[in-house]
N, CA and C atoms as a LAMMPS dump frame, in Angstrom:
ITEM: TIMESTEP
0
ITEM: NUMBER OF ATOMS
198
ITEM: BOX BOUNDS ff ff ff
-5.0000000000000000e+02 5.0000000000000000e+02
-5.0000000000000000e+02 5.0000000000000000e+02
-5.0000000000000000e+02 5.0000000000000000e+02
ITEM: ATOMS id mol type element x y z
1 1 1 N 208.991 -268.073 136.265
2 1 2 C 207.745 -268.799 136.332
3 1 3 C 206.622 -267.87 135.879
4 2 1 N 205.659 -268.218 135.054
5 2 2 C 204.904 -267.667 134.785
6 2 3 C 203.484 -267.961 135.213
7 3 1 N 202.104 -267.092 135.808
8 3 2 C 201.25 -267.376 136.165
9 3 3 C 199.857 -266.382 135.732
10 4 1 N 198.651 -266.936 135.873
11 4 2 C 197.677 -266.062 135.017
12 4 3 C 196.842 -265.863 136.356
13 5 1 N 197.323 -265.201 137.54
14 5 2 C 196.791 -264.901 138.614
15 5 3 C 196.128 -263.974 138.54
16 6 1 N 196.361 -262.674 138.07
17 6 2 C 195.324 -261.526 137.698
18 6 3 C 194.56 -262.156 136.717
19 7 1 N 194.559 -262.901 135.855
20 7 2 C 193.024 -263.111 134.813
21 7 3 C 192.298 -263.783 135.795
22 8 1 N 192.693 -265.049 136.612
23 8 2 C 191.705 -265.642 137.518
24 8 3 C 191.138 -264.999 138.925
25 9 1 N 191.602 -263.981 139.362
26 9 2 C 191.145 -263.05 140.349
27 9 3 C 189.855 -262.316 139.503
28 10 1 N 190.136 -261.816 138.58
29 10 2 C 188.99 -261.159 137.919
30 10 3 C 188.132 -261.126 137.552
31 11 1 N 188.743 -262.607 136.689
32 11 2 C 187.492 -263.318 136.559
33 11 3 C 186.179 -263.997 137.58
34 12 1 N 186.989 -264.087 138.994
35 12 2 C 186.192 -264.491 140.4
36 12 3 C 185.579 -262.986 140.984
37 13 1 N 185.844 -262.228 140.366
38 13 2 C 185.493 -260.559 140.687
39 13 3 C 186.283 -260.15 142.74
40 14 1 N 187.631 -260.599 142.535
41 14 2 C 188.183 -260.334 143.427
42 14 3 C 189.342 -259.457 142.867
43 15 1 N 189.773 -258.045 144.282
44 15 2 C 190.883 -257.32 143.775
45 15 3 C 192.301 -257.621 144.867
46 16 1 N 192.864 -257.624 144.263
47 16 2 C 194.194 -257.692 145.034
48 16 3 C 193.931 -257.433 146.55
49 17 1 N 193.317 -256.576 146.981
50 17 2 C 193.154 -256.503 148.472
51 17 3 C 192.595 -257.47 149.094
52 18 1 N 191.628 -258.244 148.493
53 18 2 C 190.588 -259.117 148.625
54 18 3 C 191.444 -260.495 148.775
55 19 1 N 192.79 -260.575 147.929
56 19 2 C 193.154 -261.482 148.048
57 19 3 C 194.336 -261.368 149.576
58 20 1 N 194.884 -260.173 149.052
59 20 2 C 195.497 -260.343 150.526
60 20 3 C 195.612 -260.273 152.113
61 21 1 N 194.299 -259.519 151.698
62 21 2 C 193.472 -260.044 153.272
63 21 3 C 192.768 -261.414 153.549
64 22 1 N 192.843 -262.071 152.468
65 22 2 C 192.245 -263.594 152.972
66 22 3 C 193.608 -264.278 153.158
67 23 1 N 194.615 -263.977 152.318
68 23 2 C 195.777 -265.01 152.737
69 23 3 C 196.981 -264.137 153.564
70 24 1 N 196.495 -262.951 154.552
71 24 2 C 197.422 -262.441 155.272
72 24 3 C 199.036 -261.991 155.348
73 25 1 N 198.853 -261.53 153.093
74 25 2 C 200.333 -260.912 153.094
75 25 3 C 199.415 -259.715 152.492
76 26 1 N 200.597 -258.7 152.327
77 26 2 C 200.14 -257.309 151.874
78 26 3 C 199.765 -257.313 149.995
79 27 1 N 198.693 -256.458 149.716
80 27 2 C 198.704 -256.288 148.651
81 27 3 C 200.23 -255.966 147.283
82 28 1 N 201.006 -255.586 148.155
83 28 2 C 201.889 -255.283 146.947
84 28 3 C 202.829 -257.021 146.886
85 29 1 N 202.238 -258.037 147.916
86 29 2 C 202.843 -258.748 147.544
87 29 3 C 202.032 -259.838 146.049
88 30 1 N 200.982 -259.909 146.654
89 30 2 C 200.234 -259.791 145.331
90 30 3 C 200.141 -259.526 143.991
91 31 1 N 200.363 -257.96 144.126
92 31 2 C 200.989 -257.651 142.895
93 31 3 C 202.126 -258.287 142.249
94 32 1 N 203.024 -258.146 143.2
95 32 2 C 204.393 -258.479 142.618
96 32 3 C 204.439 -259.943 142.011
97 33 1 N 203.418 -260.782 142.773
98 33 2 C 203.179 -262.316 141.938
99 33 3 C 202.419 -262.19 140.65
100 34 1 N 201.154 -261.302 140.665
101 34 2 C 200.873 -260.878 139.308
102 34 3 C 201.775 -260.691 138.206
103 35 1 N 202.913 -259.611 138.855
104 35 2 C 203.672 -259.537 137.668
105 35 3 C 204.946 -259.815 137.719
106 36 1 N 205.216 -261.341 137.563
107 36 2 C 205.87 -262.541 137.867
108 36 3 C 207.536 -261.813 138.503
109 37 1 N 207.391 -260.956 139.446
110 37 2 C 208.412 -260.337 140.201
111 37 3 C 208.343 -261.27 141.41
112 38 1 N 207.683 -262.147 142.106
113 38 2 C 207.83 -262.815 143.252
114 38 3 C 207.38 -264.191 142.951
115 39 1 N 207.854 -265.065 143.433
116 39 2 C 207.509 -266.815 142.926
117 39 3 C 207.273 -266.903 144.475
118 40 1 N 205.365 -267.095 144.9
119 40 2 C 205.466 -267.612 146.054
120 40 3 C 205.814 -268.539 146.755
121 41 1 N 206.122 -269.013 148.138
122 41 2 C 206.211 -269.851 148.808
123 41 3 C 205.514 -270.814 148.238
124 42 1 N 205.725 -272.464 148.289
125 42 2 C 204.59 -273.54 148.204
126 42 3 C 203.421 -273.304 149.234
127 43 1 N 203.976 -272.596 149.988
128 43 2 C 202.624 -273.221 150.803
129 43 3 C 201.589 -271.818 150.203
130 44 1 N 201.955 -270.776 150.219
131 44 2 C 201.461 -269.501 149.738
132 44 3 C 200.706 -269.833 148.335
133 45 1 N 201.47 -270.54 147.67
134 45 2 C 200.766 -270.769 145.972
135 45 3 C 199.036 -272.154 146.668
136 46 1 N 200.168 -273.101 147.287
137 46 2 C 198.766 -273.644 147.994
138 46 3 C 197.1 -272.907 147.882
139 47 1 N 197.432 -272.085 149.107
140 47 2 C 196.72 -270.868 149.38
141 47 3 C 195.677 -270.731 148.429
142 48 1 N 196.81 -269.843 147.849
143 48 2 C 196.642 -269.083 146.894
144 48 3 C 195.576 -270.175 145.791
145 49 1 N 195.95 -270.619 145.135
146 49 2 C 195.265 -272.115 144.213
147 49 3 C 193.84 -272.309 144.691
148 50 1 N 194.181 -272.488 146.206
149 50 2 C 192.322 -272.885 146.673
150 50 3 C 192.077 -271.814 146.707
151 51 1 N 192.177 -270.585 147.159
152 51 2 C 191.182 -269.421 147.06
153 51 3 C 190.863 -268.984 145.653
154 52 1 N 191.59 -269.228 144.591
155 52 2 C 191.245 -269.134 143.189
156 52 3 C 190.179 -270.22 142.923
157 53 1 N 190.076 -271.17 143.533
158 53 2 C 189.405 -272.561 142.989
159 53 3 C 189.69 -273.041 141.95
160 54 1 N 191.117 -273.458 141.91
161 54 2 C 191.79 -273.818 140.927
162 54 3 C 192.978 -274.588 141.411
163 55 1 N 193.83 -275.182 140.696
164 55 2 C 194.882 -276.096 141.319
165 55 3 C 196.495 -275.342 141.277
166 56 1 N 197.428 -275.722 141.929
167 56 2 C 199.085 -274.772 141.536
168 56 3 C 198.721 -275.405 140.069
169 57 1 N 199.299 -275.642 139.968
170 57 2 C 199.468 -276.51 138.532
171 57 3 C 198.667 -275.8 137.574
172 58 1 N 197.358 -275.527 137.519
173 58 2 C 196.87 -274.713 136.867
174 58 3 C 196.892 -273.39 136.807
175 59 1 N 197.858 -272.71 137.625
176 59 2 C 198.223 -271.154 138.134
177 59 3 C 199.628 -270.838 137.421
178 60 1 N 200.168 -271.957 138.191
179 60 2 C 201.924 -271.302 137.788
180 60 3 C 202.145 -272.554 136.658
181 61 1 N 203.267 -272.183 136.241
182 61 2 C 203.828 -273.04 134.969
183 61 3 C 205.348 -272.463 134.636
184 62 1 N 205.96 -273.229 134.098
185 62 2 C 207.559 -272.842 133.587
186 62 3 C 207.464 -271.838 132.287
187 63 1 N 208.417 -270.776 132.497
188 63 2 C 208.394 -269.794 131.225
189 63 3 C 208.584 -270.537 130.16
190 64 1 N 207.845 -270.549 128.823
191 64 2 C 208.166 -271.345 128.01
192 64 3 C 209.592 -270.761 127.178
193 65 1 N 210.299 -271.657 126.869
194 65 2 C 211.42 -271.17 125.964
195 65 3 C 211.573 -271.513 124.731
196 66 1 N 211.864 -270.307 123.819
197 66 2 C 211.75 -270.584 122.387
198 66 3 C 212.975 -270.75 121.829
């Protein structure tokens, strides 16, 4: 699954810590969704989506295949 979670954190001028102290997992889990090493929980991408102010759907998406 692929997701553009670090461009939209950045663009909101939030850092990884910022995010994982509002949604109460550790920064390296964060990371690891940044760099599509962890596919969160639904309810976590939830979360995650409204604190971006943005929708799942507009976060995550299927790897495209060529």
């Amino acid at each position: 699954m692929r997701n553009d979670i670090r461009a939209r954190r950045k663009a909101l001028g939030l850092r990884q810590e910022d995010l994982s102290e509002r949604l109460g997992v550790t920064r390296q889990t964060i990371n690891a969704i940044e760099n599509d090493k962890y596919d969160p929980t639904l309810s976590l991408a939830f979360k995650l989506a409204n604190l971006l102010e943005t929708t799942v759907y507009g976060r995550f998406g299927p790897v495209s295949e060529k």
